[in-house]
C-alpha positions in Angstrom: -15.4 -30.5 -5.4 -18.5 -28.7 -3.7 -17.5 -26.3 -1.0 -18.0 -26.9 2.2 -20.5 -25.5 5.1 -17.5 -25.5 7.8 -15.8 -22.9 8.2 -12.5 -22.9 7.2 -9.3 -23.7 9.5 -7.9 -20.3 11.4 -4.2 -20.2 11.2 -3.5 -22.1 14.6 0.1 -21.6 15.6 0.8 -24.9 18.9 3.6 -24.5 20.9 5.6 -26.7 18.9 4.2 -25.1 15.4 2.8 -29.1 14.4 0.1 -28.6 12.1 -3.2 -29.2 14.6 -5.4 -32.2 14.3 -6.5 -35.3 15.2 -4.2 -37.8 16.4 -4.2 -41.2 16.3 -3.6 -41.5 20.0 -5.8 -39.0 22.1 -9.1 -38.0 21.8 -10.0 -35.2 19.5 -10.8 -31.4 20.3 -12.8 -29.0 18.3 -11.3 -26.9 15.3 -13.4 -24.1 17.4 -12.0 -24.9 20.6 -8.3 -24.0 19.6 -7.2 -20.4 20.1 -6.7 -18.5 16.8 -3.0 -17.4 16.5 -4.5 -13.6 15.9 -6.7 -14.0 18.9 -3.8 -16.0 21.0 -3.0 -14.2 24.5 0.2 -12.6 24.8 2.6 -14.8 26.8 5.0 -13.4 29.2 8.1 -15.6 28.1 10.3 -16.3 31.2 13.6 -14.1 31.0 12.1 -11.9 27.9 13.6 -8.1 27.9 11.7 -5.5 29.9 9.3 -3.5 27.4 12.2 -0.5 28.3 14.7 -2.8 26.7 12.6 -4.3 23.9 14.3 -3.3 20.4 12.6 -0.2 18.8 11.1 -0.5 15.0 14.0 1.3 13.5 16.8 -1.5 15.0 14.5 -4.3 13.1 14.9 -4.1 8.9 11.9 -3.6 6.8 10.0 -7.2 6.1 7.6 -7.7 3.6 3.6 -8.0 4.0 4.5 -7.7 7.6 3.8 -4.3 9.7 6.6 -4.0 12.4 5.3 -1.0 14.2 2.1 -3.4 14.9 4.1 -5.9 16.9 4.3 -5.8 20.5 7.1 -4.8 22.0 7.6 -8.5 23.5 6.5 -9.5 19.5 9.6 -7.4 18.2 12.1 -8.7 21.2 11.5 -11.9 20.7 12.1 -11.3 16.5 15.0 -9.5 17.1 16.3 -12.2 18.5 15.4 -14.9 15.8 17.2 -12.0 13.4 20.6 -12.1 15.4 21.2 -15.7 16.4 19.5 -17.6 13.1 21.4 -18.0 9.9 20.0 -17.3 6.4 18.9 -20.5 4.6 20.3 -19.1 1.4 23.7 -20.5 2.4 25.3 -16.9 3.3 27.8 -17.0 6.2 25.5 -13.9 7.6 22.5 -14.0 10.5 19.3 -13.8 9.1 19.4 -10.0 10.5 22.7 -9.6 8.1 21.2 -10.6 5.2 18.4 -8.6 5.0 20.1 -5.5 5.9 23.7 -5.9 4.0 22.0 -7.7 0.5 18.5 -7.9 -1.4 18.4 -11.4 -0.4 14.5 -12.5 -1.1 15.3 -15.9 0.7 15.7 -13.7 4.0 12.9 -11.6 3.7 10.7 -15.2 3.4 12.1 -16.4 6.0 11.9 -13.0 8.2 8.1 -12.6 7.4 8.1 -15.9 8.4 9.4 -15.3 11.9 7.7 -12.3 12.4 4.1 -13.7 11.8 5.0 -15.9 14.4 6.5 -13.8 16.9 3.7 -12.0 16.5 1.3 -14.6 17.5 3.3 -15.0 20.7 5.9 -17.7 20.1 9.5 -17.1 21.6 12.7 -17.1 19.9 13.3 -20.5 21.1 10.7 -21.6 19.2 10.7 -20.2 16.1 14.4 -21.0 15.3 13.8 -24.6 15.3 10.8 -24.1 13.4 12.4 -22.4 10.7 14.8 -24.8 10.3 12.5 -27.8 10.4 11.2 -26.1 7.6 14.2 -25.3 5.5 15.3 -28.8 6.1 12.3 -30.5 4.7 13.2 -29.4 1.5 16.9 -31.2 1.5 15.2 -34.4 3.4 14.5 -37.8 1.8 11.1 -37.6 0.2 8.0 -39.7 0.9 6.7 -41.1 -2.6 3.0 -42.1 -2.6 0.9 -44.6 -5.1 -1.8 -42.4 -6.0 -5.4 -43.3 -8.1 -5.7 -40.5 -10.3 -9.2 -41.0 -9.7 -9.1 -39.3 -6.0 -6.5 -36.3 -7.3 -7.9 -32.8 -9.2 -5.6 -30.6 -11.4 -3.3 -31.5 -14.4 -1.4 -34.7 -14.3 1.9 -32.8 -14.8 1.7 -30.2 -12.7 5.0 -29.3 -11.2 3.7 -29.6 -7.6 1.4 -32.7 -6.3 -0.1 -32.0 -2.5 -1.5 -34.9 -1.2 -3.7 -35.0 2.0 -4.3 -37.8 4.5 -7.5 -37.3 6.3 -10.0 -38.9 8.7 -13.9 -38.0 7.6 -14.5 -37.8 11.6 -11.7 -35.6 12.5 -13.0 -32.3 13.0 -9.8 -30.6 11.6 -9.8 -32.1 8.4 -13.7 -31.4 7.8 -12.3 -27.4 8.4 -9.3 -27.9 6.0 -11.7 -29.1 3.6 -12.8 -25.6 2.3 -9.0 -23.9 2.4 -7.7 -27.2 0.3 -10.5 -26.9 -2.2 -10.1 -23.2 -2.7 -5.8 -23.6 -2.7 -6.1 -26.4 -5.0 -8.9 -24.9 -7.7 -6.8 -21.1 -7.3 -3.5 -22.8 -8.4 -5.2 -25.4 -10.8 -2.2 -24.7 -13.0 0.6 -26.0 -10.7 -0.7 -28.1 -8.3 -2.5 -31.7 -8.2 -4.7 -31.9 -5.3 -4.8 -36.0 -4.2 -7.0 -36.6 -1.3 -6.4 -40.4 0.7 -8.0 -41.8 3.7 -6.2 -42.3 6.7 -8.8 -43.5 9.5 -7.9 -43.1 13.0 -8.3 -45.7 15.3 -9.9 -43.4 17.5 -12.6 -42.8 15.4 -14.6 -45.9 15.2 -17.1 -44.6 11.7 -13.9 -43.7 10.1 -12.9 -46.4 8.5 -16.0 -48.1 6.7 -16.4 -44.7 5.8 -13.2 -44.6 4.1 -14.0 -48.0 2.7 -17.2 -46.3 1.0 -15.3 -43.3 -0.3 -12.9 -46.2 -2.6 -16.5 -47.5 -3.2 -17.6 -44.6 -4.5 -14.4 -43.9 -6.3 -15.2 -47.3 -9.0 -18.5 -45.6 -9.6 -17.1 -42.5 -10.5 -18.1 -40.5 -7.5 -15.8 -39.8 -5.5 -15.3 -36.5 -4.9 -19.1 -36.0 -4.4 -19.2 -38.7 -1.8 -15.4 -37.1 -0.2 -18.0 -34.1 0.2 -21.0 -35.8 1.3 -18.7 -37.4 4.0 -17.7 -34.6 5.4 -20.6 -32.7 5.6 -22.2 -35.6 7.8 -19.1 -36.1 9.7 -21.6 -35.8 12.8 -23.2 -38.9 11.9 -21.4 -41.4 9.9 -22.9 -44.6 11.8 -23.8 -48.3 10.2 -27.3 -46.9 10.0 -26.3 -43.7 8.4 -23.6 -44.2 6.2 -26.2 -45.6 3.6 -27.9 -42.7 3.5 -25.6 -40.4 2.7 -24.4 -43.2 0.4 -27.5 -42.5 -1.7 -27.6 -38.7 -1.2 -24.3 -38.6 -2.8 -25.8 -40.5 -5.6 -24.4 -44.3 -5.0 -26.2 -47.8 -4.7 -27.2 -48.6 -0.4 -27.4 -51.3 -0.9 -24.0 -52.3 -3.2 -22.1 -50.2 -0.8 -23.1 -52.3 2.5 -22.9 -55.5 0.5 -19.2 -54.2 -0.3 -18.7 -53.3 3.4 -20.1 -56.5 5.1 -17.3 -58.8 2.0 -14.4 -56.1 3.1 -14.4 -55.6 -0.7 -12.0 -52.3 -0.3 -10.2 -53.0 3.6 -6.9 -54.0 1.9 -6.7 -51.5 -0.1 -7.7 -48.9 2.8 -4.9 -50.4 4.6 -2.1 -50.1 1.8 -3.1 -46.3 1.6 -3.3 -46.1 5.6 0.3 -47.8 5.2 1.6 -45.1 2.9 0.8 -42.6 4.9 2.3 -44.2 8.3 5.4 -45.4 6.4 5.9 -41.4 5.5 5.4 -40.4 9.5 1.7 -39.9 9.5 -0.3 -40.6 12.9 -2.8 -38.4 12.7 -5.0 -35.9 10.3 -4.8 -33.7 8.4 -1.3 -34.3 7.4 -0.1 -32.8 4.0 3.3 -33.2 1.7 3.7 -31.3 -1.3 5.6 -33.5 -3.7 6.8 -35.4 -1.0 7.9 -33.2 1.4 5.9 -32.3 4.5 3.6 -29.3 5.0 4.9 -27.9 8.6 4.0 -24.5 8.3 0.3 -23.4 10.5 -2.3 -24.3 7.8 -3.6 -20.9 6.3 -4.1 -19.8 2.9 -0.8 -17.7 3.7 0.9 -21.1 4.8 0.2 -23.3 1.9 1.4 -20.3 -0.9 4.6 -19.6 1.1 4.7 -23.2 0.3 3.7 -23.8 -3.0 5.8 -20.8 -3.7 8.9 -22.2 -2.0 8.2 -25.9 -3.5 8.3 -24.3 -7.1 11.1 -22.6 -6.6 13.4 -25.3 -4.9 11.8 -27.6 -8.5 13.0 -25.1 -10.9 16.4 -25.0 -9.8 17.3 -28.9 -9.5 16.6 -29.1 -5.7 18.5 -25.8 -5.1 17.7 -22.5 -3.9 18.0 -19.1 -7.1 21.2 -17.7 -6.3 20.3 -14.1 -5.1 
């Protein structure tokens, strides 16, 4: 896959830590008009402890890749609390606080960096708990299980993880996860296959022919150049200019709009549209790495802790390593 000019997706962290994009339901914002999480304004969270009563470095236990003494003092309240009233998912009777000070117990020091990058980005306690254990949960969940064309996937057939992507070629968030999933999926080439599937929106009225031409372009043996070419027009993906960048992509104009005009590739558009809604999908980008769903803010750091987690849970039969 050819990288893309957009730039890639900032870690955005929501109020309800939902991975951002387009949804199938409201118009769509601009990547660029979401707030960074590391350029996010501090909130004042109602009730949170004076800065005189905020918890110093030495009460919070060391956490790897993660600098305490940077943290706010509202930052380090608000972990604090996520430390003393959250459990470990490792399946210890101790807090997460607990574990990582009374045992080497790596599940609690992922889970504590975890907390901390996103009390640091201004989330409350009574935010993150939940969104740990949405997370942790995922991995004991029923699965979704996806029909996938190993024509639209990259990476080894047998590789132990397979992260698939529903996306929109008008929404703006997945054109900026574009360059993130390419480098993620060509940097663990080894362990992960990469399956890209349409998903339009019906709130993005080019989106769907120009999913149509992308299965088009996938019986000609193109389709990851025309995925690209998609995306990099995403401005202008109109009846008049979808041809175009049919034929910069290196595809025949004219067999495309013939295609297009019979509905040669709607129903098969709409069974991969239906996989994705039967799995909870209603809106883009959304990812599941063998199955399970990607919560996590969508970062380079987000899709390794992951990947990471993913293999981990694999190896050991759907179990966590005993510590």
């Amino acid at each position: 896959m050819a990288r893309s000019r957009a730039t890639s997706l900032l870690l955005v962290v929501p109020a309800a830590l939902a991975l951002a994009g387009c949804s199938a339901h409201t118009p769509t914002a601009s990547p660029e008009s979401t707030t960074p999480a590391a350029e996010a304004p501090k909130p004042t969270v109602a009730g949170a402890p004076s800065p005189e009563a905020a918890p110093k470095d030495d009460a919070l236990p060391e956490l790897p890749g993660v600098d305490l003494s940077a943290l706010p003092e509202a930052a380090r309240a608000e972990l604090a609390t996520v430390l003393a009233d959250e459990f470990c998912h490792c399946g210890c009777p101790h807090t997460l606080g607990e574990c990582l000070r009374t045992h080497d117990c790596v599940h609690a020091k992922r889970m504590g960096s975890l907390a901390a990058q996103w009390a640091a980005a201004g989330l409350p306690a009574v935010e993150i708990i939940p969104a740990l254990g949405r997370y942790y949960e995922g991995f004991r969940a029923p699965r979704a299980s996806f029909a996938v064309d190993a024509r639209m996937c990259t990476g080894r057939v047998d590789a132990p993880v397979t992260l698939v992507a529903f996306s929109d070629f008008e929404c703006p968030f997945c054109a900026a996860a574009r360059p993130l999933l390419d480098a993620f999926a060509k940097a663990h080439a080894d362990t992960v296959r990469f399956c890209s599937l349409p998903f339009p929106l019906a709130s993005h009225p080019n989106a769907w022919p120009a999913g149509e031409a992308v299965l088009f372009a996938r019986d000609q043996g193109r389709f990851w150049v025309m995925h690209d070419a998609l995306f990099d027009h995403q401005s202008d993906l109109g009846p008049a200019a979808l041809p175009r960048v049919a034929r910069g992509a290196g595809l025949d104009a004219t067999a495309l709009q013939a295609a297009l005009k019979a509905g040669t590739f709607r129903a098969q558009l709409t069974a991969l549209r239906e996989q994705g809604r039967k799995a909870g999908v209603d809106g883009t980008p959304a990812l599941f790495l063998n199955g399970r769903r990607f919560t996590l803010p969508l970062s380079e750091a987000g899709l390794a802790r992951a990947l990471e987690d993913e293999l981990e849970w694999k190896a050991h039969n759907g179990a966590w390593a005993a510590d």
